[in-house]
PDB file as gemmi writes it, atoms N, CA and C in Angstrom:
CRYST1    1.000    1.000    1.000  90.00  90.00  90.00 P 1                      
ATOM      1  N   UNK A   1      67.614 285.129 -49.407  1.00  0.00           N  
ATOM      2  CA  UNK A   1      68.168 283.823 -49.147  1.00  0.00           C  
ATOM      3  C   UNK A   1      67.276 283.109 -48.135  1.00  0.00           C  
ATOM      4  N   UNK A   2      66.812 281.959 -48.398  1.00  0.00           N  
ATOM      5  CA  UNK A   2      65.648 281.016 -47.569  1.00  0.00           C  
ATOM      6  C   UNK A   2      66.733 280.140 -46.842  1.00  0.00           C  
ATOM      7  N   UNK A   3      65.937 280.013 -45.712  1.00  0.00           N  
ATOM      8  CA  UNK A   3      67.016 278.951 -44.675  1.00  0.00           C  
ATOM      9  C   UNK A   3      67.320 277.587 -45.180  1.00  0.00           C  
ATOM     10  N   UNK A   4      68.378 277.091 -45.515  1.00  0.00           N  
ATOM     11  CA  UNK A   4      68.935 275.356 -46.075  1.00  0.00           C  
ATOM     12  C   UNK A   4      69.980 275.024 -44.615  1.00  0.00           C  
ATOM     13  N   UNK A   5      69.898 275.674 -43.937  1.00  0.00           N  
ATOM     14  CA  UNK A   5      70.661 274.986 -42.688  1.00  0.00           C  
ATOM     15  C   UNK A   5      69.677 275.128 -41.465  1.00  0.00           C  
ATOM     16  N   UNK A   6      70.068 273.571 -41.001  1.00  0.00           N  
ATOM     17  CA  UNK A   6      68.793 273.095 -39.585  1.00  0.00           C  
ATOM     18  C   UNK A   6      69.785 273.519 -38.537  1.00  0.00           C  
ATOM     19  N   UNK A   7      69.046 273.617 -37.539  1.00  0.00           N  
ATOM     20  CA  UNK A   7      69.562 274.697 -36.156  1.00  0.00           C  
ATOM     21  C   UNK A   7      70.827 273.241 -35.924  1.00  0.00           C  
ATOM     22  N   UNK A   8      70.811 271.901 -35.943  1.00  0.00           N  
ATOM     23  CA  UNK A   8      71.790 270.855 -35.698  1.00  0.00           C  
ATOM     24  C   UNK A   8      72.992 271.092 -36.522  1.00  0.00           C  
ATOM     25  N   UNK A   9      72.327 271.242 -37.666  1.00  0.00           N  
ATOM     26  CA  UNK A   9      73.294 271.790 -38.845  1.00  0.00           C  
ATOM     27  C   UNK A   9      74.308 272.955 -38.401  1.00  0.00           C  
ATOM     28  N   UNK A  10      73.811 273.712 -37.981  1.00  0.00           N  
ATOM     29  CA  UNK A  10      74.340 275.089 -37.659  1.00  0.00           C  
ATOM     30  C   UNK A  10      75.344 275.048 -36.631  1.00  0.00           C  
ATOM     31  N   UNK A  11      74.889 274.496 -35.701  1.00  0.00           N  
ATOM     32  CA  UNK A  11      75.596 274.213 -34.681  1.00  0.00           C  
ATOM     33  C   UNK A  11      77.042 273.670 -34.733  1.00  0.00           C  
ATOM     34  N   UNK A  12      76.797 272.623 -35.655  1.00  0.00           N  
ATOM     35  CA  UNK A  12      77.625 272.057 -35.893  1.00  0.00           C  
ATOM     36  C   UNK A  12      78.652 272.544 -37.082  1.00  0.00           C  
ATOM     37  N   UNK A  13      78.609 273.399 -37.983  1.00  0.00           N  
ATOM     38  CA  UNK A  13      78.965 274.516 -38.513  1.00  0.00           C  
ATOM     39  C   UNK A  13      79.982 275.015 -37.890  1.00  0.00           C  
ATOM     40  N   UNK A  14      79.312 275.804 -36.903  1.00  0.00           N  
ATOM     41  CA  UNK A  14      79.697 276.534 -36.570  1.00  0.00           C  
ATOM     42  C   UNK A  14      80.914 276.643 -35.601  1.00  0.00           C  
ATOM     43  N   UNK A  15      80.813 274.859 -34.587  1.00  0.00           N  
ATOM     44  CA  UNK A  15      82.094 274.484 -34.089  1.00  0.00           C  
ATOM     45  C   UNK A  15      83.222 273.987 -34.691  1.00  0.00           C  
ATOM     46  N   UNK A  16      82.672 273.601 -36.152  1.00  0.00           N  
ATOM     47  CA  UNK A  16      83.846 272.785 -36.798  1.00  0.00           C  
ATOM     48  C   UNK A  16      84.591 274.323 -37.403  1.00  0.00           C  
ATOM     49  N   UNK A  17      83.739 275.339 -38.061  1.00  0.00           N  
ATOM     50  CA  UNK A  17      84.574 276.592 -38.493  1.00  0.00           C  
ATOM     51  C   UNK A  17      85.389 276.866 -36.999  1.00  0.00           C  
ATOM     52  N   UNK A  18      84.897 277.356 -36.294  1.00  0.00           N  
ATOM     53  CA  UNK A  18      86.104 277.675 -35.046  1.00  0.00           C  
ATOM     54  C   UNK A  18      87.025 276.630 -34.347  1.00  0.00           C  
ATOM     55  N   UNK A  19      87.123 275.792 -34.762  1.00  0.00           N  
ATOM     56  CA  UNK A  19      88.038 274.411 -34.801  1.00  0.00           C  
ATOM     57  C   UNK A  19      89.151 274.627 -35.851  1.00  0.00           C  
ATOM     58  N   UNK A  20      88.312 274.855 -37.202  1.00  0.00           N  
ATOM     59  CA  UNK A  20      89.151 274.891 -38.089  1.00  0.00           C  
ATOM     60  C   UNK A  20      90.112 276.093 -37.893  1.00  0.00           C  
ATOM     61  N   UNK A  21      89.734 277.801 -37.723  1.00  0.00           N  
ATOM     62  CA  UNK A  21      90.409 278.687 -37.308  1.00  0.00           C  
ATOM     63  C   UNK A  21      90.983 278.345 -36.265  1.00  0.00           C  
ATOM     64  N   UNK A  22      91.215 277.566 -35.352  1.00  0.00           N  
ATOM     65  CA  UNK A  22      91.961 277.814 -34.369  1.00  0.00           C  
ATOM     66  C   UNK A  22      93.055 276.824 -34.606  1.00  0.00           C  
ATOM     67  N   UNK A  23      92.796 275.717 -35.125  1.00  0.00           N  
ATOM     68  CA  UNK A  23      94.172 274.852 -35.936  1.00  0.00           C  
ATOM     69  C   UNK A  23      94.969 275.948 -36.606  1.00  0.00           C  
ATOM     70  N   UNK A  24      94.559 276.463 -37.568  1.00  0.00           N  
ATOM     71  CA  UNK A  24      94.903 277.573 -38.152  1.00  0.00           C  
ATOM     72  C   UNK A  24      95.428 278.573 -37.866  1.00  0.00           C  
ATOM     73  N   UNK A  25      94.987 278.799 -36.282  1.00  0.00           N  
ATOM     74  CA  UNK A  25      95.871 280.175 -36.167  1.00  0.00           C  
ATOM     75  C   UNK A  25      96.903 279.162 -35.041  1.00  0.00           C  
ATOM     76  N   UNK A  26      96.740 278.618 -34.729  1.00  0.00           N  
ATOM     77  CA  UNK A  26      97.795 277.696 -33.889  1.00  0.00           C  
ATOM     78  C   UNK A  26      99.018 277.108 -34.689  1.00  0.00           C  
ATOM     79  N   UNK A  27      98.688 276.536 -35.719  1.00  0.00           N  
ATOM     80  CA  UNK A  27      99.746 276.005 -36.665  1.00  0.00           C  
ATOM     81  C   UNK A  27     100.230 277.267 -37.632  1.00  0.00           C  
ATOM     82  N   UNK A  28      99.950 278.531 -37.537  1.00  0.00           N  
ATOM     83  CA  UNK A  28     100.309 279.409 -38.097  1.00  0.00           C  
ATOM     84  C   UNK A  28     100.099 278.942 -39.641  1.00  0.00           C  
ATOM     85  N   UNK A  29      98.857 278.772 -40.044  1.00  0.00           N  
ATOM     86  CA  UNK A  29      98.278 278.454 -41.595  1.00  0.00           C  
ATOM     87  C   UNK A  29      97.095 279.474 -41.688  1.00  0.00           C  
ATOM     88  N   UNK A  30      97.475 281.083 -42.100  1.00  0.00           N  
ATOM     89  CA  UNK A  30      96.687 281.923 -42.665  1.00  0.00           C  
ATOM     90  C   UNK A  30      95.463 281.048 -43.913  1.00  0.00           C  
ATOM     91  N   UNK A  31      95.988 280.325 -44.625  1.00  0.00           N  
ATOM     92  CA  UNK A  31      94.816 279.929 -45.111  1.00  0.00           C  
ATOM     93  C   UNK A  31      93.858 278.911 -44.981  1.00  0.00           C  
ATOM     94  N   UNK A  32      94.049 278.254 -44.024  1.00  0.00           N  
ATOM     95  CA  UNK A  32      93.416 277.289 -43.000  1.00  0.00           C  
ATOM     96  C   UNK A  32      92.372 278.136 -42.299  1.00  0.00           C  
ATOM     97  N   UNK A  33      92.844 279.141 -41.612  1.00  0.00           N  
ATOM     98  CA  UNK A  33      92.080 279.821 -40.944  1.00  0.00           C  
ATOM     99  C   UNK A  33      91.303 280.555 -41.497  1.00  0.00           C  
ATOM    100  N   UNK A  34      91.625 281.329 -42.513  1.00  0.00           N  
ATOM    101  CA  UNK A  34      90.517 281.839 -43.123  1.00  0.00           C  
ATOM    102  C   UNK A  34      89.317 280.962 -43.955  1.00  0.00           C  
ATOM    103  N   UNK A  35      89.912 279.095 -44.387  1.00  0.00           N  
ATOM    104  CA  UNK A  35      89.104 278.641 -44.830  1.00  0.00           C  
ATOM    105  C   UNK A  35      88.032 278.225 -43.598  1.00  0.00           C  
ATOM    106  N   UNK A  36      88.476 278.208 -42.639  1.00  0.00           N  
ATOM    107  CA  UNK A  36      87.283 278.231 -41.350  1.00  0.00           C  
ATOM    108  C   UNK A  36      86.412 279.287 -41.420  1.00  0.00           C  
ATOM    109  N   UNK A  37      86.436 280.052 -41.688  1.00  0.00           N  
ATOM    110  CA  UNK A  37      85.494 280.926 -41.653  1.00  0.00           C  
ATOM    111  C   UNK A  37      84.116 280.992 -42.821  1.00  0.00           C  
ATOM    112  N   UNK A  38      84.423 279.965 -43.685  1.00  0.00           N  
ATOM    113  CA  UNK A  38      83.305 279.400 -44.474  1.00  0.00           C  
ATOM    114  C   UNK A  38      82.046 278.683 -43.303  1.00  0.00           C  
ATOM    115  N   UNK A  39      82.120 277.925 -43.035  1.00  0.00           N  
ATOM    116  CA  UNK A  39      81.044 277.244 -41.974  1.00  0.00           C  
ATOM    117  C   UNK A  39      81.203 277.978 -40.807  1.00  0.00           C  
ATOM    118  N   UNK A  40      81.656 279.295 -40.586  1.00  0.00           N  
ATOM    119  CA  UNK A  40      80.899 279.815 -39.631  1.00  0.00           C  
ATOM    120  C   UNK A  40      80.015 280.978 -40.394  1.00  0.00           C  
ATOM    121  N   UNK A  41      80.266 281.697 -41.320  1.00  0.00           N  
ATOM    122  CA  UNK A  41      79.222 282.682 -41.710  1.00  0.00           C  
ATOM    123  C   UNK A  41      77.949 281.446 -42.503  1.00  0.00           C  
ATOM    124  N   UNK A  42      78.423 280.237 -42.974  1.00  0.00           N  
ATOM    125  CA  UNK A  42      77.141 279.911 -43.781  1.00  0.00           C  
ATOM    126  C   UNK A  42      76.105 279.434 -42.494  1.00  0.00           C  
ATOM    127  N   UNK A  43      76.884 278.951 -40.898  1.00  0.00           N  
ATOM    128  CA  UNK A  43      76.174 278.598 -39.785  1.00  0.00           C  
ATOM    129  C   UNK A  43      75.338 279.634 -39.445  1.00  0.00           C  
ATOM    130  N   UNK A  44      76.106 280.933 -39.542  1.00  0.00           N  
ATOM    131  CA  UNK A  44      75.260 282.374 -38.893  1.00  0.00           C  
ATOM    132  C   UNK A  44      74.446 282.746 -39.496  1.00  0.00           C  
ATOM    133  N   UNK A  45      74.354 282.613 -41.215  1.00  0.00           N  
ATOM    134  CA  UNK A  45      73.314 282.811 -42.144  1.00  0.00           C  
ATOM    135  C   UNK A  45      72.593 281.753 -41.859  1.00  0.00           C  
ATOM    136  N   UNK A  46      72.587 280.372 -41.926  1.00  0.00           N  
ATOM    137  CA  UNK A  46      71.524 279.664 -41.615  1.00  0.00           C  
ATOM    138  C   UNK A  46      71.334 279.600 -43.637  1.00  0.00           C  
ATOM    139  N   UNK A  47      72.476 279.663 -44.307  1.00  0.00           N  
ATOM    140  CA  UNK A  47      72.144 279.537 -45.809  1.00  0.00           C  
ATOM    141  C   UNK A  47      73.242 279.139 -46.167  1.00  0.00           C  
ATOM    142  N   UNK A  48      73.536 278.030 -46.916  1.00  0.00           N  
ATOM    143  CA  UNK A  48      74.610 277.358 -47.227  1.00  0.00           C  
ATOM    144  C   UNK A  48      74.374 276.851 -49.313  1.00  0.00           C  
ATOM    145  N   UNK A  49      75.631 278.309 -49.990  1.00  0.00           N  
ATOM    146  CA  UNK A  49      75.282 277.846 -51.652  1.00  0.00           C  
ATOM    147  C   UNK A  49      75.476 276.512 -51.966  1.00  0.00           C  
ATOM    148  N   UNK A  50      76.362 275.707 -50.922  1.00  0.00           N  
ATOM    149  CA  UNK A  50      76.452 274.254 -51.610  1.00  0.00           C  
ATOM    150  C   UNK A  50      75.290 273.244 -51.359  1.00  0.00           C  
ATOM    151  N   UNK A  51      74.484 273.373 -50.514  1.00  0.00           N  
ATOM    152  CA  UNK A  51      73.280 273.173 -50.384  1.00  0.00           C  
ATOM    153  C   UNK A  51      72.212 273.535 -50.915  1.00  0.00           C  
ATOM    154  N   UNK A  52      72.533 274.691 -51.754  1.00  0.00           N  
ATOM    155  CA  UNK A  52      71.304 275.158 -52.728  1.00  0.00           C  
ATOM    156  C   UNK A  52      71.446 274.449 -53.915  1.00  0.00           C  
ATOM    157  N   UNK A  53      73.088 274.343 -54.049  1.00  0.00           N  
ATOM    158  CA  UNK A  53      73.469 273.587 -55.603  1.00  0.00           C  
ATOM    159  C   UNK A  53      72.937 272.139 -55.439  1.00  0.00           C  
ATOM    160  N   UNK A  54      73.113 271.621 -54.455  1.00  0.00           N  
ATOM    161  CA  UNK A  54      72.127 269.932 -54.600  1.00  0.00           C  
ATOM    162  C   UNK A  54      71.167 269.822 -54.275  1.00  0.00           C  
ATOM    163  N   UNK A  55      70.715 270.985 -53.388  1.00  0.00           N  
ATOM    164  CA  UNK A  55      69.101 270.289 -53.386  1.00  0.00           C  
ATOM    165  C   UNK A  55      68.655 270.122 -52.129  1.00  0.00           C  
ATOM    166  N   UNK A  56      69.291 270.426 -51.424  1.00  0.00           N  
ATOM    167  CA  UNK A  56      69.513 270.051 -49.936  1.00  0.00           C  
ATOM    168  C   UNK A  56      68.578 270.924 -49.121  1.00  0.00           C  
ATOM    169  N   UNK A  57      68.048 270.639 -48.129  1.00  0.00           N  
ATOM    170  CA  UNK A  57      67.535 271.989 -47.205  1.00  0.00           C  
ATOM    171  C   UNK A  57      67.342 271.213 -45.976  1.00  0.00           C  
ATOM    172  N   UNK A  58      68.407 271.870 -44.710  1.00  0.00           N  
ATOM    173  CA  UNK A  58      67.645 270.709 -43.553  1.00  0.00           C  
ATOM    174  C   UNK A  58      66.604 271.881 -42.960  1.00  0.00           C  
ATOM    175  N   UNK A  59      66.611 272.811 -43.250  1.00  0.00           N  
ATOM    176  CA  UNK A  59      65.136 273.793 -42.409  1.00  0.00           C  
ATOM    177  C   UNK A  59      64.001 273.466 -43.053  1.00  0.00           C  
ATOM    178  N   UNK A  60      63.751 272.134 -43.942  1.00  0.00           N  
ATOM    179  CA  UNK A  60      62.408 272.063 -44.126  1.00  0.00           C  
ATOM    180  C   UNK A  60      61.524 271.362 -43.176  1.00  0.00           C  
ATOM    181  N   UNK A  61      60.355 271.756 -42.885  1.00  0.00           N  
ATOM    182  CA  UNK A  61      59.109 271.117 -41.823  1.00  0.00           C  
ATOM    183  C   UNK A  61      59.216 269.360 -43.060  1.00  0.00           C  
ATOM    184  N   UNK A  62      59.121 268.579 -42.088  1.00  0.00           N  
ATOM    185  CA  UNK A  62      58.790 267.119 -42.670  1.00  0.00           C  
ATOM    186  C   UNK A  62      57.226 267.051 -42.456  1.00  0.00           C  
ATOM    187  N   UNK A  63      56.447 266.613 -43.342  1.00  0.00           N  
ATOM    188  CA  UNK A  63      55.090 266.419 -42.930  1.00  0.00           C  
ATOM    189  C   UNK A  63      54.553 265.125 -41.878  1.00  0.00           C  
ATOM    190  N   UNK A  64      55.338 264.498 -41.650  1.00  0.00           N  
ATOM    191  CA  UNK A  64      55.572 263.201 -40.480  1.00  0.00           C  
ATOM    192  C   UNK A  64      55.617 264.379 -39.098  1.00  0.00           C  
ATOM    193  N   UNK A  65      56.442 265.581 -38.885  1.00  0.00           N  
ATOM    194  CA  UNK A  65      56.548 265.503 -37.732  1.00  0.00           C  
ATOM    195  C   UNK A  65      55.234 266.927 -37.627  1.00  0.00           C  
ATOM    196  N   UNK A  66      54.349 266.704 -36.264  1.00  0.00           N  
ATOM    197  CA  UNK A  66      53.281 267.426 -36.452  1.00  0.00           C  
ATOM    198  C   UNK A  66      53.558 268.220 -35.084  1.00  0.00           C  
ATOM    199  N   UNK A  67      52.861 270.051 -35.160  1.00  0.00           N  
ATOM    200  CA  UNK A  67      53.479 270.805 -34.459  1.00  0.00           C  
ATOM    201  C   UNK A  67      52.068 270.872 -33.571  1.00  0.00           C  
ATOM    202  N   UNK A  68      52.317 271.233 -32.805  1.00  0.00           N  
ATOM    203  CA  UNK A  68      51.168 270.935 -31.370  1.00  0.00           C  
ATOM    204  C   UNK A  68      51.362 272.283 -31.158  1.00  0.00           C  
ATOM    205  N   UNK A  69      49.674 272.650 -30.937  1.00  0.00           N  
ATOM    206  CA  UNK A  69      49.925 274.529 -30.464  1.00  0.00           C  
ATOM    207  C   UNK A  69      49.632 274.362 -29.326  1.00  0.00           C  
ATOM    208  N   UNK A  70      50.035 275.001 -28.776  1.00  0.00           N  
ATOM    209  CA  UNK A  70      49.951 275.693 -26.820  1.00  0.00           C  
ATOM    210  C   UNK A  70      48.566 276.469 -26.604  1.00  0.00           C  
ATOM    211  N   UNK A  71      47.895 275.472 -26.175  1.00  0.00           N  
ATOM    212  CA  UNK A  71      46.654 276.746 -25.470  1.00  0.00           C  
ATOM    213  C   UNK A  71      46.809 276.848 -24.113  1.00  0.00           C  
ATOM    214  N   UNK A  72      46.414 278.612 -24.453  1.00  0.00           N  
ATOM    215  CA  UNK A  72      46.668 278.765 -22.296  1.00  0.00           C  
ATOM    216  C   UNK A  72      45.190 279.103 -21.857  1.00  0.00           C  
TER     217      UNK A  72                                                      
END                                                                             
C-alpha cells in the first residue's frame, strides 16, 4: 500500500476519528464509535481505499514545490 494521505490529511483524520469515538462512546452509540475508527486506522496507515478509488493522493511531491538539501 503507497501513501494517499498527506501528514495535514492525517492529522486531521485522525482527530475527527477520535471525535467521532468519543461522541460515540458518550452518547452511548456502539456504532458511531466504531464508525470512528475508520479515519483513525486509514490516518495511521497514511492509506486511504477511498482515495485510491478516485484518484486522489495528497503524499504526492508537486513539481512546483522544490526540496533544498542541507549541506554541512
Amino acid at each position: 500500500m503507497k501513501c494517499n494521505v498527506g501528514q495535514t490529511e492525517q492529522k486531521l483524520r485522525v482527530l475527527a476519528g477520535i471525535a467521532i469515538v468519543g461522541v460515540g462512546a458518550y452518547f452511548n452509540l456502539k456504532g458511531l464509535a466504531a464508525l470512528g475508527l475508520i479515519p483513525i486506522v486509514t490516518g495511521m496507515l497514511r492509506y486511504c481505499p477511498a482515495n485510491h478509488a478516485i484518484g486522489y493522493n495528497g503524499c504526492a511531491v508537486h513539481p512546483h514545490h522544490k526540496v533544498k538539501s542541507a549541506v554541512l
